[in-house]
C-alpha positions in Angstrom: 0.0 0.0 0.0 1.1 3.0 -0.9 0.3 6.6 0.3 0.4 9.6 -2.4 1.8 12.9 -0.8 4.1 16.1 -1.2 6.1 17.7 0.9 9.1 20.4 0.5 12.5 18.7 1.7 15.2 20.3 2.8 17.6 20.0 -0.7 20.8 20.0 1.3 19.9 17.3 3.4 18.6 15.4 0.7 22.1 15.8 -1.0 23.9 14.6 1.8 21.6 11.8 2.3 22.2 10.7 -1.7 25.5 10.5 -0.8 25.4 7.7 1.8 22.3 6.4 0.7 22.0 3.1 -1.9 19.2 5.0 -3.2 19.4 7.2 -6.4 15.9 9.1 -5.5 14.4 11.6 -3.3 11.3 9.1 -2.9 14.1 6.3 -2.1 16.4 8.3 0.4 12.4 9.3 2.0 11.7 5.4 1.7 15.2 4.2 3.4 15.1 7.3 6.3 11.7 5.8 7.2 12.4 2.3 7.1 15.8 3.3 9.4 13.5 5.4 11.8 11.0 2.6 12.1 13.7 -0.1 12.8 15.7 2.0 14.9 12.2 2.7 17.4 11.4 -1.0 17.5 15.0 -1.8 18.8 14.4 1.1 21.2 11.2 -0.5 22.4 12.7 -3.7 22.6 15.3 -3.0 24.6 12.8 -0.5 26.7 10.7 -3.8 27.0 13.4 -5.7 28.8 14.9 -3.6 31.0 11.3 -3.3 32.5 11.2 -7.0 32.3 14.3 -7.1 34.2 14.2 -5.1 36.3 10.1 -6.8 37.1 12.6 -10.1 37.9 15.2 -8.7 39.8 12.9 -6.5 42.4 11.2 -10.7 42.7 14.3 -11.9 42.8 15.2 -9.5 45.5 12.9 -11.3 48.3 14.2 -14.8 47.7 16.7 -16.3 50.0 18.5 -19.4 49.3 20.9 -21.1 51.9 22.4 -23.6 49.7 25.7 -22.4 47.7 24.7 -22.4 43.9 27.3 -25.2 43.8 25.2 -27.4 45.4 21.6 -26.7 43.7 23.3 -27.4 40.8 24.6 -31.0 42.1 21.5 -31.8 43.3 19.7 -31.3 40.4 22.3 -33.5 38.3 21.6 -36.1 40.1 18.0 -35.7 40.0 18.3 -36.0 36.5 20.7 -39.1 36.8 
């Protein structure tokens, strides 16, 4: 789907953006800035996702008290599994 619009761009920026840009149109330089802007956002709200995630864990993890050495939970449950 496509959407038909016009808009003035800024021809200097557009110039630069040619230069680093595969594409060889303004409509492709438009086309690649959008498609960087929308992946750069998602990785922002990924990474916004799991340090709320993480941060839900570590605040649970927080009131848990083990007395065993990790050492040992981890032997045990080898020879569980044995």
């Amino acid at each position: 789907m496509c959407m038909r619009t016009n808009i003035v761009l800024n021809d200097k920026l557009i110039r630069e953006a040619l230069r680093y840009s595969q594409a060889r149109s303004k409509r492709g330089v438009v086309e690649e800035a959008l498609e960087t802007y929308v992946a750069v956002k998602e990785q922002e709200m990924k990474k916004q996702s799991y340090a709320e995630r993480l941060a839900r864990m570590r605040k649970k993890l927080a009131k848990v008290s083990i007395d065993e050495s990790s050492q040992d939970i981890v032997r045990r449950d080898r020879e569980r599994d044995s």
